[in-house]
C-alpha positions as CSV (number, residue, x, y, z in Angstrom):
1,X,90.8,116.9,140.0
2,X,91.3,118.8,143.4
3,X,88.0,120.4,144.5
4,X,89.8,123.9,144.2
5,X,90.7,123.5,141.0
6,X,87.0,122.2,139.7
7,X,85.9,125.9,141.2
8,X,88.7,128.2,139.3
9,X,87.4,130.0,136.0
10,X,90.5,129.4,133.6
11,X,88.8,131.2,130.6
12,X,91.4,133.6,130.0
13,X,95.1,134.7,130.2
14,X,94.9,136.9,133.2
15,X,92.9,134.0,135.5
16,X,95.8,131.6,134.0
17,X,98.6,133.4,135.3
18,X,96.5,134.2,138.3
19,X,97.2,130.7,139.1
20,X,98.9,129.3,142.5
21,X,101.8,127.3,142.0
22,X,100.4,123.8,143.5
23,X,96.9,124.6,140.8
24,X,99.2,124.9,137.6
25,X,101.3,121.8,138.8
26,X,98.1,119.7,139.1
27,X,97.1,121.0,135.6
28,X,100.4,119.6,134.4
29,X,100.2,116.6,136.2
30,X,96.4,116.0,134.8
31,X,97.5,116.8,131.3
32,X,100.5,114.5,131.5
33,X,98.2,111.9,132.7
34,X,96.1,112.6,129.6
35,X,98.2,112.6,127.0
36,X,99.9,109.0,128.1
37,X,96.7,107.2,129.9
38,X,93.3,108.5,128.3
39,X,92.8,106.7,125.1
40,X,90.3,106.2,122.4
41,X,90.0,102.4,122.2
42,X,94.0,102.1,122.6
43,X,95.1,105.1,121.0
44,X,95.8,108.3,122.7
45,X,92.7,110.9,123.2
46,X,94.5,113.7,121.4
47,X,95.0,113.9,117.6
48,X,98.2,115.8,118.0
49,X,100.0,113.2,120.1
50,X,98.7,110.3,117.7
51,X,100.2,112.1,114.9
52,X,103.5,112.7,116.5
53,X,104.0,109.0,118.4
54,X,102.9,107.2,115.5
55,X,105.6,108.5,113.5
56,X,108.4,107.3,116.4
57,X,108.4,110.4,118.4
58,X,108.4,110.7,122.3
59,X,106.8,113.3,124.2
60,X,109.4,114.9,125.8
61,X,108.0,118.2,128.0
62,X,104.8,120.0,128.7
63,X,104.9,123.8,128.8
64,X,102.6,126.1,130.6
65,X,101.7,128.8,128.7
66,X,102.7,127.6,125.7
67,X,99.8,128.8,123.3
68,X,98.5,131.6,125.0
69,X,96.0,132.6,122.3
70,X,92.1,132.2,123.0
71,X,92.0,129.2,121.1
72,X,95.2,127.6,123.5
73,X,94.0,128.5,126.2
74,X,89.9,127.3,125.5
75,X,91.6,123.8,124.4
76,X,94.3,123.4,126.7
77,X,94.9,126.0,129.1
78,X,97.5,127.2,126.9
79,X,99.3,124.1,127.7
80,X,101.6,122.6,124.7
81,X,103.7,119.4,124.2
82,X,107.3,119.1,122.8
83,X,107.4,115.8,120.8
84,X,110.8,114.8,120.1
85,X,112.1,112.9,117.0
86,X,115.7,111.4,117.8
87,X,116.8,109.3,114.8
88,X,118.2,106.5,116.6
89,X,114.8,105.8,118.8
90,X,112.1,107.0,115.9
91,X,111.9,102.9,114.6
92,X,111.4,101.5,118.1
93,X,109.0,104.2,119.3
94,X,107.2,103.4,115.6
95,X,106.9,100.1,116.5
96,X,105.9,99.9,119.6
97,X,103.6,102.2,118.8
98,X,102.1,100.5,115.8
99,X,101.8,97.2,117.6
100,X,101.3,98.4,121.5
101,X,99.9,101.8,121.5
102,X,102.8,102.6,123.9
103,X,103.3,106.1,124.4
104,X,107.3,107.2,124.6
105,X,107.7,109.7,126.7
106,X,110.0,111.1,129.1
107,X,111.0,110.2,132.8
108,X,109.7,114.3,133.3
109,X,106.3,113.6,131.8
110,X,105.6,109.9,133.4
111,X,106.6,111.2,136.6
112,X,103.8,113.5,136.6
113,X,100.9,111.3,135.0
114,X,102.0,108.9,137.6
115,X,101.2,111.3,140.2
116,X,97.7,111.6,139.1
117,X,97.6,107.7,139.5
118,X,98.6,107.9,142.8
119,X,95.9,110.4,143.7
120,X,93.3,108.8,141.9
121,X,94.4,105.1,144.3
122,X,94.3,107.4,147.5
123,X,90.8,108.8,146.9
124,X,88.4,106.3,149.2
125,X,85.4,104.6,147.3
């Protein structure tokens, strides 16, 4: 996390969409990077995106101001995910799921949680 964005209040809507472009990109590059890399054991963090990949879904988009109620935006900045459930892949996203953890998602989301890798490798020790 940038050092600007560890000193912005987000507690409400009017601070969110007070937000400058390159702070609400990093907050959807940081939640991309959460909902595919940070796990519990090897399961995802979130219970919403364990729900939705184990039953063969992929995580398709992340959209900013997607829940804008108090509750969104205290949990996730108002940020929400569109899981997608395309008949053809739901088995093999099941599977690989069930036996790998592996997360589908889409070339949009990995992008961005791959961008958060690269800053993370950048930072010296």
């Amino acid at each position: 996390m940038s050092p600007e964005l560890a000193t912005v209040s987000l507690d409400n809507l009017e601070q969110l969409r007070a937000l400058s472009t390159p702070l609400l990109e990093e907050i959807r590059r940081l939640c991309a990077y959460y909902l595919i890399r940070e796990k519990r054991g090897r399961a995802p963090l979130n219970s919403v995106a364990r729900f939705h990949l184990a039953n063969g879904a992929r995580l398709a988009r992340l959209n900013w101001m997607g829940d804008t109620s108090s509750a969104g935006i205290a949990s996730s900045l108002g940020m929400t995910a569109n899981y997608v459930y395309r008949i053809a892949e739901v088995e093999t996203n099941h599977e690989a799921y069930a036996t790998n953890f592996d997360v589908a998602r889409s070339v949009t989301v990995e992008r961005l949680a791959r961008e958060v890798n690269r800053a993370k490798s950048a930072v010296p020790a």
